[in-house]
Structure formats: structure tokens, C-alpha cells
DOFIBA-428996 format. One record per residue (C-alpha): x, y, z; residue in one letter. Coordinates in Angstrom, 1 decimal. Example, Ala and Ser with C-alpha at 12.3 -4.5 7.8 and 13.67 -1.06 7.14 Angstrom:
{{12.3; -4.5; 7.8}; "A"}
{{13.7; -1.1; 7.1}; "S"}
This chain:
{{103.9; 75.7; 109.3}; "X"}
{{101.3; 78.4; 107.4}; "X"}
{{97.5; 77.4; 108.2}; "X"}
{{94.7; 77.8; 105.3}; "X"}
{{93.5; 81.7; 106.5}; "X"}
{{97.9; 82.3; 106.4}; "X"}
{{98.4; 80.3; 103.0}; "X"}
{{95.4; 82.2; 101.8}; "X"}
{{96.9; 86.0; 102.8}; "X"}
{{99.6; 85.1; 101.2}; "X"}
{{98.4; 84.4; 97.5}; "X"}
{{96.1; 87.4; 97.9}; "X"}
{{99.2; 89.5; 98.7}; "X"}
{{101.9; 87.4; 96.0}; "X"}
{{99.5; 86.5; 93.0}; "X"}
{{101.5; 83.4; 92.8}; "X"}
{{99.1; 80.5; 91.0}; "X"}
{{96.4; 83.1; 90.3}; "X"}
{{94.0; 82.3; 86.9}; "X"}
{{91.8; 85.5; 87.4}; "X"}
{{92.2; 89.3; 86.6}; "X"}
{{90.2; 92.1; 87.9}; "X"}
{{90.9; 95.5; 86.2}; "X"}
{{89.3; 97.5; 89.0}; "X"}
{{88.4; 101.5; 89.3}; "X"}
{{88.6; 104.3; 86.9}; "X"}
{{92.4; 103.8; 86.9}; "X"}
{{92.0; 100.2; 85.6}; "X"}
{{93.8; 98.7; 88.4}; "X"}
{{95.1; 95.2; 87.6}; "X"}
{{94.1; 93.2; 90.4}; "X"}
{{94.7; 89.0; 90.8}; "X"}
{{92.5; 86.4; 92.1}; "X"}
{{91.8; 82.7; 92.7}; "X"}
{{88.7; 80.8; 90.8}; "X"}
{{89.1; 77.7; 93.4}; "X"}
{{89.3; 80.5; 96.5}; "X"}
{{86.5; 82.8; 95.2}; "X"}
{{84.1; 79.9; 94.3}; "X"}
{{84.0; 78.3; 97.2}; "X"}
{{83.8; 81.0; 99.6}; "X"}
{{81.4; 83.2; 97.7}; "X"}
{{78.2; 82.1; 96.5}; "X"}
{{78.2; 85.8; 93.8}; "X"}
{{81.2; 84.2; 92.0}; "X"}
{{80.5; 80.8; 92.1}; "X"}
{{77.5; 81.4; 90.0}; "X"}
{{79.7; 84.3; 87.5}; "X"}
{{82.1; 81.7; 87.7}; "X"}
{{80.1; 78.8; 86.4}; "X"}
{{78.5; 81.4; 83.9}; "X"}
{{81.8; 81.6; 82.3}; "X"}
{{82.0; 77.8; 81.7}; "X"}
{{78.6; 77.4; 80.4}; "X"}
{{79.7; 80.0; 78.2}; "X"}
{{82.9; 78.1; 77.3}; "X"}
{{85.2; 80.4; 78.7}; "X"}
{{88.1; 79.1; 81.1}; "X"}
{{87.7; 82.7; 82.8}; "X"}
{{92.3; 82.2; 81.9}; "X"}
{{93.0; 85.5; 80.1}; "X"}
{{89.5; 87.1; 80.9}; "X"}
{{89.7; 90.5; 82.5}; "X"}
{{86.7; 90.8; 84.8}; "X"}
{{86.0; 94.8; 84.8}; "X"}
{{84.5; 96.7; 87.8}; "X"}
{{84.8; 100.3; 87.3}; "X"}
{{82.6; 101.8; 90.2}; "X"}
{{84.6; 100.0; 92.6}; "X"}
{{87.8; 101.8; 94.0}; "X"}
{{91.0; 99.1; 94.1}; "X"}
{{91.2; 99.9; 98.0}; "X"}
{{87.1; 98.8; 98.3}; "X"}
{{87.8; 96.0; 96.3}; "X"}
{{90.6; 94.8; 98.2}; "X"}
{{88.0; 94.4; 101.2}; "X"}
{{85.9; 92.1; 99.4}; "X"}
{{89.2; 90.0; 98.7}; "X"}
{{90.3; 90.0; 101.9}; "X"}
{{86.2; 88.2; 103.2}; "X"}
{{87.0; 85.8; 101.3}; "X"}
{{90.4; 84.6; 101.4}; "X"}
{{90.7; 84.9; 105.2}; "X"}
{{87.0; 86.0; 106.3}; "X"}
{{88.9; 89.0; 108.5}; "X"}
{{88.9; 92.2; 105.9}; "X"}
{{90.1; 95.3; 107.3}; "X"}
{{86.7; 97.7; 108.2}; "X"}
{{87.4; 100.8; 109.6}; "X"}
{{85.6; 104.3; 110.0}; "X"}
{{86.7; 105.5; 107.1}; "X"}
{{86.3; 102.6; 104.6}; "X"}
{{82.5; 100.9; 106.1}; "X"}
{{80.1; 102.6; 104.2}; "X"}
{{82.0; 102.0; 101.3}; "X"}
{{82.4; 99.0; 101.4}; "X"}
{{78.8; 98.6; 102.9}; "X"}
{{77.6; 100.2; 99.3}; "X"}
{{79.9; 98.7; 97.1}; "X"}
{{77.8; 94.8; 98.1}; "X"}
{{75.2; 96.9; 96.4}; "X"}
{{77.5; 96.5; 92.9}; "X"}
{{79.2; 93.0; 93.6}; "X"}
{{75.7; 91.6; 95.0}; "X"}
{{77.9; 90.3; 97.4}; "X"}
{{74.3; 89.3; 100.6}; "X"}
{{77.0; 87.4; 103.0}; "X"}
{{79.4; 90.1; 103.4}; "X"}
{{76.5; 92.6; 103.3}; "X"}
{{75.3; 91.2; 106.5}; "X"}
{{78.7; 91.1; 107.7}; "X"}
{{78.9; 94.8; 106.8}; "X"}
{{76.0; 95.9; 109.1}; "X"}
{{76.8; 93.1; 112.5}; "X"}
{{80.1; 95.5; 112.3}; "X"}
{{77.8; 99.1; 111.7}; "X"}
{{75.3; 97.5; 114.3}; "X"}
{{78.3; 96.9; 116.8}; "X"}
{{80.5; 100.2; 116.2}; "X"}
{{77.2; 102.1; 115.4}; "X"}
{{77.7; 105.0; 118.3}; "X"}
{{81.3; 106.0; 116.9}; "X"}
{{80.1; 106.0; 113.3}; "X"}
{{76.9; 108.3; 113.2}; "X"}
{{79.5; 111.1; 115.0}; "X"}
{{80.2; 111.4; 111.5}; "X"}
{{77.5; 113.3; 109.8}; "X"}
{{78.5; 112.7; 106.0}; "X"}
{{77.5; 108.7; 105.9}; "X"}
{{74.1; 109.4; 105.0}; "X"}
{{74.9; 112.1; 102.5}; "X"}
{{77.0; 109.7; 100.3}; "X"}
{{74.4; 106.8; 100.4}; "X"}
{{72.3; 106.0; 97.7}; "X"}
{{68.4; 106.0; 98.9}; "X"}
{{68.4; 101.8; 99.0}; "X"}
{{71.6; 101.3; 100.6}; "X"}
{{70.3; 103.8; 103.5}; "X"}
{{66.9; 102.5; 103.6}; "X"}
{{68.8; 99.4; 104.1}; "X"}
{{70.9; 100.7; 106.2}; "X"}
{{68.0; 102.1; 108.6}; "X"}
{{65.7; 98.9; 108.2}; "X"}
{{68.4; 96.4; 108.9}; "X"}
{{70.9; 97.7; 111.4}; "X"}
{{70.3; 97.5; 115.4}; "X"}
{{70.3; 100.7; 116.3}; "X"}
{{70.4; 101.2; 120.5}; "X"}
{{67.5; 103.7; 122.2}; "X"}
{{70.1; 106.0; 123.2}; "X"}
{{71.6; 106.7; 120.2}; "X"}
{{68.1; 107.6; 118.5}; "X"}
{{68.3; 111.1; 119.0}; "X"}
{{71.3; 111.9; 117.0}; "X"}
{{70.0; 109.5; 114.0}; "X"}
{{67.3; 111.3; 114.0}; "X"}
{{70.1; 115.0; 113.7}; "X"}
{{71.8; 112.8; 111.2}; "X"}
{{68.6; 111.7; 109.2}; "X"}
{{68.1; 115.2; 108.9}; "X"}
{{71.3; 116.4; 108.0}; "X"}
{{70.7; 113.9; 105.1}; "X"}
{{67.0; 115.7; 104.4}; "X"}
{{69.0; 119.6; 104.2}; "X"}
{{71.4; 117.8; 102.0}; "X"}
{{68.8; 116.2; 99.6}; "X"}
{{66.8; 119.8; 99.8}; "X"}
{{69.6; 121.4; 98.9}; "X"}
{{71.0; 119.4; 96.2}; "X"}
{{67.3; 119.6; 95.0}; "X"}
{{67.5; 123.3; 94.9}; "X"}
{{70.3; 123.3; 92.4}; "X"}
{{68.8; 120.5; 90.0}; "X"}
{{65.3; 122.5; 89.7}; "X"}
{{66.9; 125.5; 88.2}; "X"}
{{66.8; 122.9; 85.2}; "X"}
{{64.1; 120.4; 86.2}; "X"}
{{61.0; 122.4; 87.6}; "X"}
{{59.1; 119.2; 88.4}; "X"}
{{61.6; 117.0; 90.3}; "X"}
{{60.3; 117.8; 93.5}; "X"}
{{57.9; 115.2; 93.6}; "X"}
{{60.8; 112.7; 93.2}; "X"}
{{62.5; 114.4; 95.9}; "X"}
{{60.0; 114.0; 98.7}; "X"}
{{59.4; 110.3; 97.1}; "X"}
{{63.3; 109.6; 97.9}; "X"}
{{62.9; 110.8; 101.5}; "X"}
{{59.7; 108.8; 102.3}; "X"}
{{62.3; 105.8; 103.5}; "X"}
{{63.8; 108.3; 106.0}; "X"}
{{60.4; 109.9; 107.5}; "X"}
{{59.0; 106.4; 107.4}; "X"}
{{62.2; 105.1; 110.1}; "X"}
{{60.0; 108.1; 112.6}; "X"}
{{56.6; 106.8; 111.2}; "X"}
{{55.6; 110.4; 110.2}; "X"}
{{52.5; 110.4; 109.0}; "X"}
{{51.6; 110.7; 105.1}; "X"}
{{50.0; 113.9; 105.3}; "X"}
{{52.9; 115.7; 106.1}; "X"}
{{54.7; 115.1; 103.7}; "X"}
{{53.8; 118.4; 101.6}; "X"}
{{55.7; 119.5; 104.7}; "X"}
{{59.2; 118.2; 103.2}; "X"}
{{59.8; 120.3; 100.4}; "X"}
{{62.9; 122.8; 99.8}; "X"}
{{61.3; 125.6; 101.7}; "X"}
{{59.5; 123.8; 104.3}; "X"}
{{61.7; 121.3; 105.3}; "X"}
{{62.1; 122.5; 108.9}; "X"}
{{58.9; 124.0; 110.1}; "X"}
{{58.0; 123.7; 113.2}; "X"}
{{55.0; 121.7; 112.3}; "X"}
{{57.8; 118.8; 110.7}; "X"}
{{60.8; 119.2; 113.3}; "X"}
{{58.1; 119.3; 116.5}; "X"}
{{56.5; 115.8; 114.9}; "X"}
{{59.7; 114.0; 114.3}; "X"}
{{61.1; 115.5; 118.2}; "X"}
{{57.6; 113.8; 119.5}; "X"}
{{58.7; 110.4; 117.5}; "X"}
{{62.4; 110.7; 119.0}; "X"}
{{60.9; 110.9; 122.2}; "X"}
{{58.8; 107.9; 122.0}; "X"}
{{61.5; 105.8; 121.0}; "X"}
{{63.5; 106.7; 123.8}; "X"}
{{60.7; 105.8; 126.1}; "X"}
């Protein structure tokens, strides 16, 4: 005898009885799903889902479009709510993590960072997560997640990893936009703010600057208190 979290697993994997259709990706994936099963275990498509109806759509025969979600992300959020046990891993977290940003899905978003919080030494050895982040799913990211004392020291190598990356990204758009840099410093602001460095050194954090003495020495001294 199958329990629910089985029964469920296997309608996500079969499609059998499905009366939803996500075309998901740039591809267009074609991907099926359960109105009863996604209603009642997500508060996001309960409310798209009673749109519909208001609207006089069955949501039969309606293809529900998602193209900034990759089918293997997606597949994620399917498997929170069928079985409340999707696959996180390294490689897929932050992805994931982002993509509640698009399906503004706050449950498993919280889900997302109790596993970041709990696996959070193995996943900042990887010094690409904040590069691919957009700035409010990192502020978020910083704000929200318990990170350990120990571990402070190489957020703050990370967090700056993420500044040389913004710098230089910011060096290649200004060859066309002269006066971004304003909106460059403005964009790290969450990321000094996690080392409460103070506003007036901020002219510091520009392109050129970005790792004086005067700005590395500051944030060393906040590492250092945190640690303490």
C-alpha cells in the first residue's frame, strides 16, 4: 500500500489525471501538474488558481508559461509540493533559491535558506553564488540567512569577490554609459551595509578604488569584530 507523499511522486512522475500544463524554459518544455495538489499545498497557486475561475477559465487546456525558469528549477518547486522533500543540492540551491523570486513562492523561500543556513560552510567554498545573484535575492540572502561567526571571514572574501565582479562588469558597461557609476555603488550599498561600513566611504567603492587600503583595512576591522 502507496501513502499520500508516494501516491503523490507518482502523478508528478506519470502525469496520469493531470488538468494543468506548464510550458516551462526557453525550450518550452511541456510540463504536467495537479490543480487539487498545487492548491492546497501552495498558497502562490491557490490564489492564480482561483484567479483563473473568477476569470471563467477551468485552467483545462490553459498552458501556464514560465520562460525564466529552467525545466530542471521548476521541477524543484514540483517536487515541495507534492511530497515536501525536493531534491537541493550544491549545484541547483541558489537557483532554486532565485527562482522563488519569479514564482513568489515565500514558503519554500524560507525553506530555501533553513537548508543555505544549515549547509552554509560547504556552499560559500564556491565563490560564483554571489556573482549570479540578483542585488535583492543576495541582500536577502545576507539579511535572512544564519550565518556562523567562523565562517564570517570568508563571506566577507566572497562578498568581495562579488564587489571585483560588479566593478568589473561596471567597467565594460561605462564604455557606453559614462554615468552608471552611481548605480553601481547604489547596488553594492546592501553588501557594505552586512560590515556596517560607514557612509562616507563609499566614494571609496568605485572601479578604481575598490581595494584601497583605506576600504579592505575598514571591512578587515569589521570581520574582526564579528568574530569577537
Amino acid at each position: 500500500m502507496l501513502n499520500l507523499e508516494q501516491v503523490n511522486l507518482r502523478l508528478l512522475k506519470t502525469g496520469k489525471l493531470s488538468d494543468l500544463k506548464f510550458i516551462i524554459g526557453k525550450n518550452k518544455k511541456e510540463i504536467k501538474a495537479h490543480k487539487l495538489i498545487l492548491g492546497t499545498s501552495s498558497q502562490y497557486w491557490k490564489s492564480q488558481l482561483y484567479k483563473n475561475e473568477q476569470l471563467g477559465r477551468t485552467n483545462e487546456g490553459i498552458d501556464i508559461l514560465i520562460p525564466s525558469i529552467e525545466p530542471k528549477i521548476f521541477k524543484r518547486f514540483l517536487e515541495y509540493y507534492y511530497t515536501r522533500k525536493p531534491k537541493l543540492n550544491e549545484t541547483n540551491i541558489f537557483q532554486v533559491f532565485s527562482a522563488t523570486y519569479v514564482i513568489k513562492e515565500l514558503q519554500f523561500r524560507n525553506f530555501c535558506l533553513n537548508y543555505i543556513s544549515n549547509n552554509s560552510k560547504q556552499l560559500l567554498s564556491k565563490a560564483e553564488i554571489f556573482n549570479v545573484l540578483k542585488e535583492n535575492v543576495a541582500q536577502d540572502l545576507l539579511e535572512k540567512c544564519v550565518w556562523p561567526n567562523g565562517l564570517m571571514i570568508l563571506l566577507y572574501r566572497r562578498l568581495l569577490e562579488r564587489a571585483k565582479f560588479l566593478s568589473s562588469k561596471n567597467q565594460q558597461e561605462t564604455q557606453t554609459q559614462p554615468n552608471n557609476l552611481s548605480q553601481f555603488v547604489k547596488n553594492l550599498v546592501p553588501f557594505i551595509k552586512i560590515f556596517q561600513i560607514p557612509e562616507k566611504y563609499y566614494p571609496e567603492i568605485d572601479s578604481g578604488r575598490l581595494f584601497s587600503k583605506k576600504f579592505t583595512g575598514l571591512t578587515q576591522n569589521q570581520v574582526r569584530e564579528l568574530q569577537n
